[in-house]
C-alpha positions in Angstrom: 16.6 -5.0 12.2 13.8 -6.4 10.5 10.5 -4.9 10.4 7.2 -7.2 11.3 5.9 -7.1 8.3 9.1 -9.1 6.7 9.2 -11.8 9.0 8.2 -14.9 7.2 4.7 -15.7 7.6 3.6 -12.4 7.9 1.3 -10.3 5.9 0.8 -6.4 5.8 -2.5 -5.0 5.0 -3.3 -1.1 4.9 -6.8 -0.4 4.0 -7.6 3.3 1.7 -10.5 4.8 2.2 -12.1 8.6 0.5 -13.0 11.3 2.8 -15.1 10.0 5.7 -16.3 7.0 3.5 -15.6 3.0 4.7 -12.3 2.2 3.3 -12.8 1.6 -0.1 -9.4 -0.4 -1.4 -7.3 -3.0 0.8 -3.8 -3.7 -0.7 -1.7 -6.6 1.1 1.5 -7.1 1.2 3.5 -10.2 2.0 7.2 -10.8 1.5 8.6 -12.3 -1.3 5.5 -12.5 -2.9 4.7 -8.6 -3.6 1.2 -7.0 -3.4 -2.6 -8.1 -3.6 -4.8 -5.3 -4.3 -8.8 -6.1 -3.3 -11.9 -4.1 -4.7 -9.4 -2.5 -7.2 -6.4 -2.9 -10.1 -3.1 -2.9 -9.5 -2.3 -0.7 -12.9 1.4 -0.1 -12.3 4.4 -1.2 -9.3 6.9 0.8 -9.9 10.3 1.2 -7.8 11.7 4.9 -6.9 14.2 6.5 -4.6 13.5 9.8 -3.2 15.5 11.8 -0.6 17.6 9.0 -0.4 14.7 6.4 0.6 13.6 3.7 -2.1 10.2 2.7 -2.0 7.4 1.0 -4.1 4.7 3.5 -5.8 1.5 1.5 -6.7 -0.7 2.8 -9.4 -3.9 1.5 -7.8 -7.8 2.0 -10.2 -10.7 1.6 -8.3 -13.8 0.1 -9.5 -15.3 3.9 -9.9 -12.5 4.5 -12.0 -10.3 6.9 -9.5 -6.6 6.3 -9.7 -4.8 6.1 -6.4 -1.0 6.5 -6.0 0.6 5.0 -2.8 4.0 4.6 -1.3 5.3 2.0 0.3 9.3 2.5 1.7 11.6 -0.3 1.7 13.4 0.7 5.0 10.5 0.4 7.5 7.7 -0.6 5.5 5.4 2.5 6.2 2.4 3.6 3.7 1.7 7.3 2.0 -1.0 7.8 0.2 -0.2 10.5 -2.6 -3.4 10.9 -3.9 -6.0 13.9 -2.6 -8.8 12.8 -1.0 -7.7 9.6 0.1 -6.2 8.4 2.9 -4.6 5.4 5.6 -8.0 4.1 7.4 -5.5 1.5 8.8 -2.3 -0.6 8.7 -1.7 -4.2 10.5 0.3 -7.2 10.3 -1.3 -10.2 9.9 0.5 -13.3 11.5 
């Protein structure tokens, strides 16, 4: 089953923030096309398999010059966010 995020037309877009900051970094995803990273550089996309799950891990440098590391698993599309201090402020797909 297809998740909503990979139905044509769709895009995903999870938003980073620091701490109890406004999030800082928005990365979108659409299929086929890969990932747009705002307010930051996308320094490395990179694909891995752990546990048996393959994902995407995105090297992300904000414009402070913090590097942030997130997941993004190929079976049902979820976010991680690897890097301390950081986290998910939200996720949505955009039709």
């Amino acid at each position: 089953m297809s998740e909503p995020d990979e139905i044509n037309g769709t895009v995903q877009a999870v938003r980073i923030g620091q701490n109890h900051e406004p999030a800082e970094i928005t990365i979108f995803y659409t299929p086929h096309k890969g990932f747009t990273v705002h307010n930051g550089y996308l320094a490395e996309n990179e694909g891995k398999r752990s546990c048996g799950r393959a994902y995407r891990r995105l090297t992300i440098v904000t414009p402070g010059g913090d590097i942030i590391q997130v997941r993004r698993y190929n079976d049902n599309g979820e976010f991680r966010c690897d890097s301390r201090g950081y986290w998910l402020v939200s996720r949505q797909a955009i039709v």
